[in-house]
MARDREN-373925 format. One line per 5 residues: for each residue z, y, x of N, C-alpha, C. Coordinates in Angstrom, 2 decimals. Atoms other than C-alpha are relative to their C-alpha. Example, Ala and Ser with C-alpha at 12.3 -4.5 7.8 and 13.67 -1.06 7.14 Angstrom:
! residues 2
0.00 -1.19 0.89 7.80 -4.50 12.30 0.00 1.20 0.90  -0.06 -1.19 -0.82 7.14 -1.06 13.67 0.73 1.09 -0.77
! end
This chain:
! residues 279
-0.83 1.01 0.66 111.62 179.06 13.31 -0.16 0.13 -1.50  -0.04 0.20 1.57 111.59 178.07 9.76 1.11 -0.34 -0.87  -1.44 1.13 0.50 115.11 176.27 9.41 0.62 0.21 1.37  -0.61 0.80 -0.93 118.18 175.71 10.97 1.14 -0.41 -0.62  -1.00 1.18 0.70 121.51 173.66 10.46 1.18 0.44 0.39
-1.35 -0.63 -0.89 124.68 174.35 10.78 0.95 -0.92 -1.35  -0.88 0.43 0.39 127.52 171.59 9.60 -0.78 -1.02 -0.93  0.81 0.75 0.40 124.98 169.41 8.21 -0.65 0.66 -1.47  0.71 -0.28 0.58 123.53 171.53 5.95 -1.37 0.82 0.76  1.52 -0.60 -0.47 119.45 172.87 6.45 0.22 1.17 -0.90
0.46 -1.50 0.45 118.90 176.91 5.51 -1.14 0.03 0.22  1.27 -0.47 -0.12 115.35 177.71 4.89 -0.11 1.93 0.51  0.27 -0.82 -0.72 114.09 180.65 7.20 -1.17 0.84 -0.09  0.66 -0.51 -0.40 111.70 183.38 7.16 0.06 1.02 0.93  -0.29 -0.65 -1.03 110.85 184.32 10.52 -1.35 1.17 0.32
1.22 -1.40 -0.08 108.60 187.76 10.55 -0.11 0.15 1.70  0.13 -0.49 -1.05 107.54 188.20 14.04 -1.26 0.76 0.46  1.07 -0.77 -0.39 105.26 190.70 15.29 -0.86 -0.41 0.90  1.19 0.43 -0.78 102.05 190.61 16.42 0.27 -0.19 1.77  -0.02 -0.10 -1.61 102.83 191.43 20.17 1.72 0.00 -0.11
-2.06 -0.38 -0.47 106.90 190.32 20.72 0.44 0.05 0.92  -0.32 0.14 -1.02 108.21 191.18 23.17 1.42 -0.40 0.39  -0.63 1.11 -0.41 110.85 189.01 25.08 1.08 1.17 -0.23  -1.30 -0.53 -0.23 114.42 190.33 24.39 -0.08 1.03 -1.24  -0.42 -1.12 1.25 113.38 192.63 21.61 0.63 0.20 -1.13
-0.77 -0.27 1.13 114.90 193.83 18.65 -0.36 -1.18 -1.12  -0.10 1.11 0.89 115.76 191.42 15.92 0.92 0.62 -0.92  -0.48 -0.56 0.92 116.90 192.35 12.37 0.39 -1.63 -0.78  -0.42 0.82 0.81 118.69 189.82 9.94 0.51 0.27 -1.02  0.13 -0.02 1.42 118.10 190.05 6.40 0.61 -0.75 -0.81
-0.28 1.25 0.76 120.38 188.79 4.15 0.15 0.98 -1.34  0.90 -0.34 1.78 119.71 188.67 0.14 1.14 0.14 -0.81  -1.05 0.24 1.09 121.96 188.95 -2.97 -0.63 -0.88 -1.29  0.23 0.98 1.49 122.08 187.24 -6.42 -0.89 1.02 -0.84  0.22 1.64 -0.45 120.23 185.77 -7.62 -1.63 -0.31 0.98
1.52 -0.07 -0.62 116.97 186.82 -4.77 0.14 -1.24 1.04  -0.03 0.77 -0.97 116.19 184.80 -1.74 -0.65 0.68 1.28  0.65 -1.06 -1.39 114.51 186.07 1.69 -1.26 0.60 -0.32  1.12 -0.59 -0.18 111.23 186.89 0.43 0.38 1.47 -0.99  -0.54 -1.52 0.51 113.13 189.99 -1.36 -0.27 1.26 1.12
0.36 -1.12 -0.61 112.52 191.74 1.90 -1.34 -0.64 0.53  1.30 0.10 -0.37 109.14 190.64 2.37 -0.47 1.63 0.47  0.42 -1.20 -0.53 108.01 194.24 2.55 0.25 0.78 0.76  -0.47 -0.13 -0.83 110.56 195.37 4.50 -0.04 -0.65 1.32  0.50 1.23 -1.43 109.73 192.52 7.37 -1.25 0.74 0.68
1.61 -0.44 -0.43 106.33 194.13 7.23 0.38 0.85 0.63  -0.25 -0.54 -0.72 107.50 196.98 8.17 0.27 0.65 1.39  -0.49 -0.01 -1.28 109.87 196.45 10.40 -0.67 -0.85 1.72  1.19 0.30 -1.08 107.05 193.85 12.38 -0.84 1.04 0.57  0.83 -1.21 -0.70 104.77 196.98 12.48 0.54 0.49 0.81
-0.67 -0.63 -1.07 107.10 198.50 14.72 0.42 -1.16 1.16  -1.02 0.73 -0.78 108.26 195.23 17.08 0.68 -0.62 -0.51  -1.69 0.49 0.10 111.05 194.38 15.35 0.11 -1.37 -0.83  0.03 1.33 0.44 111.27 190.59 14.96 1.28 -0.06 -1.36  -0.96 0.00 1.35 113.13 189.99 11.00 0.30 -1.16 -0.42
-0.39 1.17 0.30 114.88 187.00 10.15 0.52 -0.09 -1.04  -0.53 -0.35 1.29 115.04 186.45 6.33 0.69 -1.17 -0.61  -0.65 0.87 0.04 117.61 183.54 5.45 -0.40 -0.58 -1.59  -0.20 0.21 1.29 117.52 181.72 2.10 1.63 -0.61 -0.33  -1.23 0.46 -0.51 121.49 181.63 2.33 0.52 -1.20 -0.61
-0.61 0.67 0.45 124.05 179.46 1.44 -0.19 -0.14 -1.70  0.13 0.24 1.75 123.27 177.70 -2.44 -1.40 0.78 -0.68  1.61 -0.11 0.70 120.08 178.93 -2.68 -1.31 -0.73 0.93  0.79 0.97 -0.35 118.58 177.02 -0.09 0.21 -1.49 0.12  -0.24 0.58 0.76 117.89 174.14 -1.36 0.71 -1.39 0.74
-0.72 0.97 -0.79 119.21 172.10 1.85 1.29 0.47 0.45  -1.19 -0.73 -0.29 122.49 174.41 1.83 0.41 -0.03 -1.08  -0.56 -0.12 1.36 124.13 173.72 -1.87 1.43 -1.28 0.20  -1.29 0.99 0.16 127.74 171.89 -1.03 0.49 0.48 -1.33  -0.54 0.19 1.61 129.51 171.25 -4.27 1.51 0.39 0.06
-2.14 -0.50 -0.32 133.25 173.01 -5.09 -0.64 1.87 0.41  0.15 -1.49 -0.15 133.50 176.71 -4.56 0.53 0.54 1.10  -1.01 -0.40 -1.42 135.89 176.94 -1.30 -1.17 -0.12 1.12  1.13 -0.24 -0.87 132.26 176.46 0.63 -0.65 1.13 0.08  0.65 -2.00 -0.32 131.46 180.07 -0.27 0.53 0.32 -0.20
-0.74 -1.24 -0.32 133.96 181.53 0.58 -0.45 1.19 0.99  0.71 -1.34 -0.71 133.19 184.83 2.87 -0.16 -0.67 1.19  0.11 0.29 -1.38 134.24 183.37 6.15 -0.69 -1.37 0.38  1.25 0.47 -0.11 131.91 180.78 5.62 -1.92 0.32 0.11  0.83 -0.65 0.31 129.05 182.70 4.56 -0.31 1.00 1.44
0.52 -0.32 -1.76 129.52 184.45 8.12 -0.15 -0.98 0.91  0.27 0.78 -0.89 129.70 181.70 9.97 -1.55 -0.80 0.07  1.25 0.72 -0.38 126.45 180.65 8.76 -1.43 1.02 0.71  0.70 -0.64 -0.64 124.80 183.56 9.67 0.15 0.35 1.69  0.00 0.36 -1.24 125.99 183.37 13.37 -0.78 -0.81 0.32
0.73 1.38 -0.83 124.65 179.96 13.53 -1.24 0.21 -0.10  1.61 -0.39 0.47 121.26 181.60 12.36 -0.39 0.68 1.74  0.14 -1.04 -1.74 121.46 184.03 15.72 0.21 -0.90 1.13  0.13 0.99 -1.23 122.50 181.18 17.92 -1.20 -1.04 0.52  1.11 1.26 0.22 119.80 178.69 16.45 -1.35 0.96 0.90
1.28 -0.90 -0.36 117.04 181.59 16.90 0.28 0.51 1.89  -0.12 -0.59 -1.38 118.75 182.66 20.56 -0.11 1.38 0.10  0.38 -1.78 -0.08 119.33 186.27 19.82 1.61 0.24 0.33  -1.00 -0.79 -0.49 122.48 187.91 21.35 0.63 1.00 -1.23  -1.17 -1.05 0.67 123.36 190.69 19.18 -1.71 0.36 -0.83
1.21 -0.28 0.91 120.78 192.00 15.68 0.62 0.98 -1.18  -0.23 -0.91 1.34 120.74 194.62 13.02 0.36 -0.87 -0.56  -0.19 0.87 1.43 122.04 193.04 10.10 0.26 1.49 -0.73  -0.28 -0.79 1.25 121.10 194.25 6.91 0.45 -0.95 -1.29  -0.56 1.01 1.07 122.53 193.26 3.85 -0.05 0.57 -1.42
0.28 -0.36 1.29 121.95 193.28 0.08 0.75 -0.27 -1.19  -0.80 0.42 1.20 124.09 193.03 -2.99 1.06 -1.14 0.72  -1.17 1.13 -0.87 126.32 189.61 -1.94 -0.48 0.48 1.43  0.51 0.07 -1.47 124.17 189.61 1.13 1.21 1.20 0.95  -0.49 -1.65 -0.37 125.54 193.45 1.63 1.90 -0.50 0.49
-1.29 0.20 -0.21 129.37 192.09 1.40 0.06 -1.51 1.49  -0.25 0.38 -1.23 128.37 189.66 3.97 -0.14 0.60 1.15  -0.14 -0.86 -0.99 127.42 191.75 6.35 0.36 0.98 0.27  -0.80 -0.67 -0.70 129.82 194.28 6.27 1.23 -0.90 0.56  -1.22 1.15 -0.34 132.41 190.68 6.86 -0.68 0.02 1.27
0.51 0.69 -1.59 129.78 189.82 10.04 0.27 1.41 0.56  -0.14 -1.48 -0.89 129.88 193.56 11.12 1.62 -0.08 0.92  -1.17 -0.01 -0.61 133.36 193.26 11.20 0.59 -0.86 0.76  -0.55 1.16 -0.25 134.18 190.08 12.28 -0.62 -0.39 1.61  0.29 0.43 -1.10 131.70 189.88 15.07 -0.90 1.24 0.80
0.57 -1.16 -0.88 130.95 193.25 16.62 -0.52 0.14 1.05  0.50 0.29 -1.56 129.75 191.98 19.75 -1.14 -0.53 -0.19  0.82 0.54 0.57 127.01 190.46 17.86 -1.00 0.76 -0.43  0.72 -0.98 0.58 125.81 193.61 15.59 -0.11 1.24 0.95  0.26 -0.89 -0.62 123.89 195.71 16.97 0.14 1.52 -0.80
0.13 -0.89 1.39 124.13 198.12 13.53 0.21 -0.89 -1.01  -0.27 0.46 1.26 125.02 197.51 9.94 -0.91 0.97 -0.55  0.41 -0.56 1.26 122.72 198.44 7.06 0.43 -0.45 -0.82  -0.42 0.32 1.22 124.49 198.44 3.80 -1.09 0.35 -1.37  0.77 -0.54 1.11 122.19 198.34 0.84 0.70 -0.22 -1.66
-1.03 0.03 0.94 124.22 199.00 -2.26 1.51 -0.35 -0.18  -1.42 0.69 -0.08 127.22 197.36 -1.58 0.86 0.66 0.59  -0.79 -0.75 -0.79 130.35 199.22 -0.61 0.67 -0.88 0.55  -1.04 1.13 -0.70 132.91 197.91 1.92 0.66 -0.46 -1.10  -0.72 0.20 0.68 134.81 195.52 0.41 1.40 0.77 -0.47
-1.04 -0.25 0.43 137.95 197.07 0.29 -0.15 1.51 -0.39  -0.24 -1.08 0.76 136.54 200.50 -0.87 -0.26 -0.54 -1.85  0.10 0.07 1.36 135.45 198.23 -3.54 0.99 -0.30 -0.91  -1.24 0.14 0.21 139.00 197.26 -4.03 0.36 1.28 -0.45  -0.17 -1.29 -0.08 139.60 201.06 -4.03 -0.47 0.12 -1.50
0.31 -0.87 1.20 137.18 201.98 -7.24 0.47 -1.31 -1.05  -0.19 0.98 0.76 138.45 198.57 -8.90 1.30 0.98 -0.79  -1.08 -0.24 0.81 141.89 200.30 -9.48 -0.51 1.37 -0.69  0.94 -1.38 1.01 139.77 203.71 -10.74 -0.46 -0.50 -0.78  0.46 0.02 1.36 138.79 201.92 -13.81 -1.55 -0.60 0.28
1.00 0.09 0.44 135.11 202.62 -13.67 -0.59 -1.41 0.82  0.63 0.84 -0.77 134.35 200.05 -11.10 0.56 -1.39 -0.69  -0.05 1.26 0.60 136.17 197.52 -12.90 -0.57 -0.45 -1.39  1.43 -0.01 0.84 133.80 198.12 -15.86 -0.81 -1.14 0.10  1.26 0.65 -0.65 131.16 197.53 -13.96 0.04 -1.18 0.68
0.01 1.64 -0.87 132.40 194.21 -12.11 0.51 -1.18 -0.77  -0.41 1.08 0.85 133.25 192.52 -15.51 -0.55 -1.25 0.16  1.20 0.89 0.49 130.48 190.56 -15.88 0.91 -0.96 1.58  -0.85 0.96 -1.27 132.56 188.71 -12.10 0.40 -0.92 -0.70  -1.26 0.30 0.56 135.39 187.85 -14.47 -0.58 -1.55 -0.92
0.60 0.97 1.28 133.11 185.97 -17.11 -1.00 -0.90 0.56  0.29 1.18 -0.96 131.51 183.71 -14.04 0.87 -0.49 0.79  -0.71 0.21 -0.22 134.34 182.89 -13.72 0.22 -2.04 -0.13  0.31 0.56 0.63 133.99 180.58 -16.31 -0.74 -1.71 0.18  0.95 0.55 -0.54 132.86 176.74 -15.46 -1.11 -0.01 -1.01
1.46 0.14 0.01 129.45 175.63 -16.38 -0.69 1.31 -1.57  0.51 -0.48 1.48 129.22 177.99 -19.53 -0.99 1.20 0.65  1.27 -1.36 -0.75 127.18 181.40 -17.39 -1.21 -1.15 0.28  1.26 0.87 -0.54 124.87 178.44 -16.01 -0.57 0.16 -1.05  0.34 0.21 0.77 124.22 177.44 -19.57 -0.30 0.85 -0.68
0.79 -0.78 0.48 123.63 180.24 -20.88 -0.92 1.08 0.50  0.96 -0.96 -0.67 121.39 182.28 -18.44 -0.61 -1.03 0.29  0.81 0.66 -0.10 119.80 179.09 -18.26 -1.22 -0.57 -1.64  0.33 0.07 1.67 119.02 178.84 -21.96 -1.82 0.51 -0.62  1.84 -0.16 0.17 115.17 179.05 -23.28 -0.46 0.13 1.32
0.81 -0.72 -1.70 114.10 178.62 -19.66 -0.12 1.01 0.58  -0.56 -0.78 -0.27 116.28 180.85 -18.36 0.37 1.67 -0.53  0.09 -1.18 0.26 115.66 183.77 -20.65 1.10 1.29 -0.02  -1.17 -0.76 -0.09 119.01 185.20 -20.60 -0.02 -0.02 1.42  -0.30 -0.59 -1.80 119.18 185.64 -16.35 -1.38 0.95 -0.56
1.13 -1.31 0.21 115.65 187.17 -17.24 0.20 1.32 -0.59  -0.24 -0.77 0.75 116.65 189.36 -19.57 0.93 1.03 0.84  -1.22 -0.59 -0.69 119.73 190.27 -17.45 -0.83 1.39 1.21  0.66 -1.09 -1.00 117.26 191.41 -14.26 -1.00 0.85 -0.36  1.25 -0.70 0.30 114.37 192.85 -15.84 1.10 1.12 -0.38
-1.03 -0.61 0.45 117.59 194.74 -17.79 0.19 1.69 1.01  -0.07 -0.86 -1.53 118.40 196.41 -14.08 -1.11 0.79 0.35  0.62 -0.63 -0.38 115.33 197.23 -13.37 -1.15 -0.88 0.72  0.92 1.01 -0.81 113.32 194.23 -11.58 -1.12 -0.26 -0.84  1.26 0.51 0.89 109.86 193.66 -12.70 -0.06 -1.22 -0.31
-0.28 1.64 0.96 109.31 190.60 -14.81 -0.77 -0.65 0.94  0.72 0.86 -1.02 106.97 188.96 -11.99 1.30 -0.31 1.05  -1.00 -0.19 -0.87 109.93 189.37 -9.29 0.83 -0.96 -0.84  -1.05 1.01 0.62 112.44 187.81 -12.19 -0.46 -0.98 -0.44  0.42 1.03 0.31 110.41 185.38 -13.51 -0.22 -1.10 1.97
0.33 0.73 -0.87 110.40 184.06 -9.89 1.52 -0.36 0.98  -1.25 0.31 -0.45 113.93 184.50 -9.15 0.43 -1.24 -1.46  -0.45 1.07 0.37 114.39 182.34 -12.16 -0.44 -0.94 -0.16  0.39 0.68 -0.22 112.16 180.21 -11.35 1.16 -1.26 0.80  -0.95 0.64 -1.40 114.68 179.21 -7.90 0.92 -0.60 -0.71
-1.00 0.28 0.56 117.46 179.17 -10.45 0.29 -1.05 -0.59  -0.04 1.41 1.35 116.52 176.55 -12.94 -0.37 -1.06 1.53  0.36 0.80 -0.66 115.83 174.36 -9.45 1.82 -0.91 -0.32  -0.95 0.97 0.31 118.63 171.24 -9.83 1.22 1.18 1.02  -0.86 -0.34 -0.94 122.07 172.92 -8.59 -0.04 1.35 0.04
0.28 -0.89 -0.79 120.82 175.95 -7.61 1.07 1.46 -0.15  -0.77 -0.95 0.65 122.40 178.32 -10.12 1.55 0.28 0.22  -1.67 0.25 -0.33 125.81 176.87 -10.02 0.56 0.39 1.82  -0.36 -0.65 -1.22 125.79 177.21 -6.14 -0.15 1.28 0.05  0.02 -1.74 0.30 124.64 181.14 -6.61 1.45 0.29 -0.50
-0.80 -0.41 0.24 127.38 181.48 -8.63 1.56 -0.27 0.77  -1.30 0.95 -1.08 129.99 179.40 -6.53 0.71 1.45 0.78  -0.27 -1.09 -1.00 129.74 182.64 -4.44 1.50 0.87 -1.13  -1.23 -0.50 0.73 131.75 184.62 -7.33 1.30 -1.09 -0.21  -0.82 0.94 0.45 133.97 181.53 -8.14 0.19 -0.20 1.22
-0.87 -0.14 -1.25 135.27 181.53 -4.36 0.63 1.17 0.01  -0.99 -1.19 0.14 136.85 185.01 -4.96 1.19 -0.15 -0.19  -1.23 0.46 -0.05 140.05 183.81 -5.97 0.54 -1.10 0.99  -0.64 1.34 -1.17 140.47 180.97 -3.18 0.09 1.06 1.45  0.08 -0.55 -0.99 139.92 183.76 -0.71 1.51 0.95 0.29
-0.88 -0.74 0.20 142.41 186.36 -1.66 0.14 1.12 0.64  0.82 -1.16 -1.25 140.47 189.36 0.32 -0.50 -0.87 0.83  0.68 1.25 -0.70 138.03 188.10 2.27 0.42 0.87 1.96  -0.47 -0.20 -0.87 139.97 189.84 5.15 -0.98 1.23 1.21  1.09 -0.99 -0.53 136.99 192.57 5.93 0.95 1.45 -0.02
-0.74 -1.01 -0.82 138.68 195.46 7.78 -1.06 1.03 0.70  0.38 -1.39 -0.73 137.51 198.47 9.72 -0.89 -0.55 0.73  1.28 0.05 -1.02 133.83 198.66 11.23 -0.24 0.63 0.86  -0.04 -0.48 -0.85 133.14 199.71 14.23 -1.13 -0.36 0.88  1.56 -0.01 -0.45 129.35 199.14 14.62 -0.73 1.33 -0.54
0.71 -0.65 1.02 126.69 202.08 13.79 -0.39 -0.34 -1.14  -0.30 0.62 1.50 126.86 202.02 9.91 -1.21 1.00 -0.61  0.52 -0.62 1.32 124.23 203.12 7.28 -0.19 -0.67 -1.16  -0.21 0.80 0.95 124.78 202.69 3.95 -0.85 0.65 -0.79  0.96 -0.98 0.15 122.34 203.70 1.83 0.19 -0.77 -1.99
-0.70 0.21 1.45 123.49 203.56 -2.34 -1.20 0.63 -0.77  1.28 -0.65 0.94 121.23 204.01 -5.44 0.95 0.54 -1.00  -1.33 -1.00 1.26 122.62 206.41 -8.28 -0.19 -0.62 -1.03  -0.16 0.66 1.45 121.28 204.13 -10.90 0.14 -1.00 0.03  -0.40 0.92 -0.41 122.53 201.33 -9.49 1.10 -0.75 -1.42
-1.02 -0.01 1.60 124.68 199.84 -12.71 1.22 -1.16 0.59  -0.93 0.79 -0.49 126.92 197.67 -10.55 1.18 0.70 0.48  -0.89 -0.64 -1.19 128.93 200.00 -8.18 -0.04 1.46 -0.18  -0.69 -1.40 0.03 130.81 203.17 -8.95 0.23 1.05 1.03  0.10 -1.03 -1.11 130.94 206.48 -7.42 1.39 0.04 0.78
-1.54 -0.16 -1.04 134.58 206.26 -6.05 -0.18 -1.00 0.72  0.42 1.10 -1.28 133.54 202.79 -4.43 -0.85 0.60 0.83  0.53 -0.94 -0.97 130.70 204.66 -2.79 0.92 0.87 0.98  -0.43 -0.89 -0.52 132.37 207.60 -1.80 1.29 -0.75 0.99  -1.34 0.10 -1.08 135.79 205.79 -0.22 -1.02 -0.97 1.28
0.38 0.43 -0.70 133.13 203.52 1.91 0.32 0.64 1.38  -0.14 -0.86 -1.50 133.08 206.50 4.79 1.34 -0.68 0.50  -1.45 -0.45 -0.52 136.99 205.74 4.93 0.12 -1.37 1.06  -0.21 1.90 -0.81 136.20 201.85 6.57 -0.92 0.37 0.96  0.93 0.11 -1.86 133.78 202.66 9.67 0.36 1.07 0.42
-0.47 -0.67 -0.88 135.05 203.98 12.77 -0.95 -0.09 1.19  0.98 0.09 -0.96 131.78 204.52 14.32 -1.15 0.92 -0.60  0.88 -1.36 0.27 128.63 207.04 13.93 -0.35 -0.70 -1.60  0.28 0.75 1.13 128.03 206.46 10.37 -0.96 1.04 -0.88  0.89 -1.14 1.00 125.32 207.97 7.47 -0.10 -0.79 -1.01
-0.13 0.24 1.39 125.30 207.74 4.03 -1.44 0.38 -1.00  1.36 -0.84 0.62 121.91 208.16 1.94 -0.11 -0.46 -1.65  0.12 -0.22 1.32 122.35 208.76 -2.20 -1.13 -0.23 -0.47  1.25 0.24 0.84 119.07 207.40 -3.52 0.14 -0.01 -1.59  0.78 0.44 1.44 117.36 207.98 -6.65 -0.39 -1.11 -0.30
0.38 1.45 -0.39 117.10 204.49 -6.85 0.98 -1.11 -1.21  -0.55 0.80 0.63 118.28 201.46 -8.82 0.99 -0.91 0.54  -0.72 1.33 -0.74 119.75 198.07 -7.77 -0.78 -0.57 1.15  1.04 0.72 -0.75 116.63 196.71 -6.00 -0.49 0.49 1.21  0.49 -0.96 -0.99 116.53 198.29 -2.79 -0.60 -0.16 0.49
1.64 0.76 -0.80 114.80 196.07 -0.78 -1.37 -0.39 -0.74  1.32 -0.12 1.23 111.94 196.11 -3.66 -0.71 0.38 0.40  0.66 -0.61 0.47 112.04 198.77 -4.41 -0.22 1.26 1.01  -0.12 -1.17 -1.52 112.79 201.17 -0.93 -0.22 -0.73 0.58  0.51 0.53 -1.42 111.70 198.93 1.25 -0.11 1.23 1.26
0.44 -1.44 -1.17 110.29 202.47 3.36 1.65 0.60 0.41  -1.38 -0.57 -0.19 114.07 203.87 3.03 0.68 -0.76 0.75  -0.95 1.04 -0.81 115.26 200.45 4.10 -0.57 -0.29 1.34  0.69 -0.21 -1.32 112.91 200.12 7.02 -0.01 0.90 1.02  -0.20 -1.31 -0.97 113.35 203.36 8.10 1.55 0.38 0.27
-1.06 0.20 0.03 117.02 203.17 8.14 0.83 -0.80 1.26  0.03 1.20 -1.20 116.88 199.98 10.62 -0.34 0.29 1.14  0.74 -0.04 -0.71 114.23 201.50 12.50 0.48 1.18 0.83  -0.36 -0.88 -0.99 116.72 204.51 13.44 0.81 -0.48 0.56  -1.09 0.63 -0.47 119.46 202.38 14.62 -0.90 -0.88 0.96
0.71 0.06 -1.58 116.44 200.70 16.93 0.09 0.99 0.78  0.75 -1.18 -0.91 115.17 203.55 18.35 1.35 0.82 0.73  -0.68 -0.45 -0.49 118.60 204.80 18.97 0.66 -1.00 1.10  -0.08 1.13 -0.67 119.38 202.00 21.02 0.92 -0.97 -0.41
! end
């Protein structure tokens, strides 16, 4: 599959399937953060194909370019899961790893929780549960680090100015992190597309219509796997994560940045690939 629909919007799809698939097998679902799109785990797909494992990489809500409703109450969280269900129903898969990345990451600890009969495992890549991130918000350092939320808050003025000299300010921002300028020059490529930006951001500007996005205690196999130079997410958000899954869970401290699926792809692949193998 390449696409599917859900409420009359089209999501663009990359569907990695391995050379030899076999009927019923494992299926992983990749979802992206701001401001990437599915080919962020390109390398990771590879991967995880070398082994079997069919990968389904979404271009989610507001970044694909047949998924951008207008208003901010459309990305809210419990939307944002519901579209990834309709991804597993469209494709005919029962229950799939989900991994998840930056936003992506806060959606799928919401689908973990929300539809446990579904996940077969959670991979968290940077992102702590929401509500440990609630946790390091009132410790200060995390609310630091989640300013930059506050000030996309803001209407059209973040568009306008990370759109500014053909986009040089979002550029500036990711290369900043750590993303090579080929990688950002191609995420802001997507950005400057009509809309595109403003829906990306929509995602932060539904935070207040939500009021917790109601993500509670997991109870799928959990690995979360955090970078130390990560410049988003504080060590007390990390650390209280353990306190939200009530199920075999592992934690892996990378030397690592923001870019996991980049830039660990092997960490992130191999991560997935023990939560196959374990059944």
């Amino acid at each position: 599959m390449d696409a599917y629909t859900r409420d009359g919007l089209t999501f663009d799809v990359r569907d990695h399937v391995p050379e030899e698939p076999a009927p019923g097998g494992p299926v992983a679902v990749l979802l992206h953060g701001f401001p990437q799109d599915g080919s962020a785990y390109d390398d990771v797909a590879a991967l995880l194909t070398a082994r079997g494992v069919r990968a389904l990489a979404p271009d989610q809500r507001g970044y694909s370019p047949g998924a951008r409703p207008a208003g901010r109450r459309p990305y809210a969280v419990p939307e944002l899961v519901a579209d990834v269900l309709a991804l597993l129903d469209a494709a005919g898969v029962a229950r799939a790893h989900v991994v998840g990345h930056d936003w992506g990451g806060s959606v799928a600890w919401a689908f973990a929780h929300r539809h446990p009969g579904r996940t077969a495992s959670l991979t968290a890549l940077g992102t702590p549960h929401p509500a440990a991130l609630r946790h390091g918000l009132r410790r200060g350092a995390q609310a630091l680090r989640s300013s930059y939320v506050l000030g996309f808050q803001v209407p059209w003025l973040p568009e306008r100015a990370l759109l500014a000299g053909g986009g040089a300010g979002l550029r500036r921002s990711l290369t900043g992190s750590g993303l090579e300028p080929a990688r950002a020059d191609r995420s802001v490529a997507r950005m400057r597309e009509p809309g595109a930006l403003g829906a990306a951001l929509a995602w932060y500007r539904a935070l207040p219509t939500g009021r917790g996005d109601g993500t509670g205690t997991v109870r799928v196999p959990t690995t979360y796997l955090s970078g130390r130079r990560d410049p988003f997410f504080a060590a007390a958000s990390v650390a209280a994560t353990r306190d939200h899954v009530d199920a075999p869970y592992a934690h892996e401290d990378l030397d690592a940045d923001h870019w996991l699926p980049e830039h660990r792809a092997g960490d992130v692949a191999t991560a997935v690939l023990a939560h196959v193998d374990a059944g």
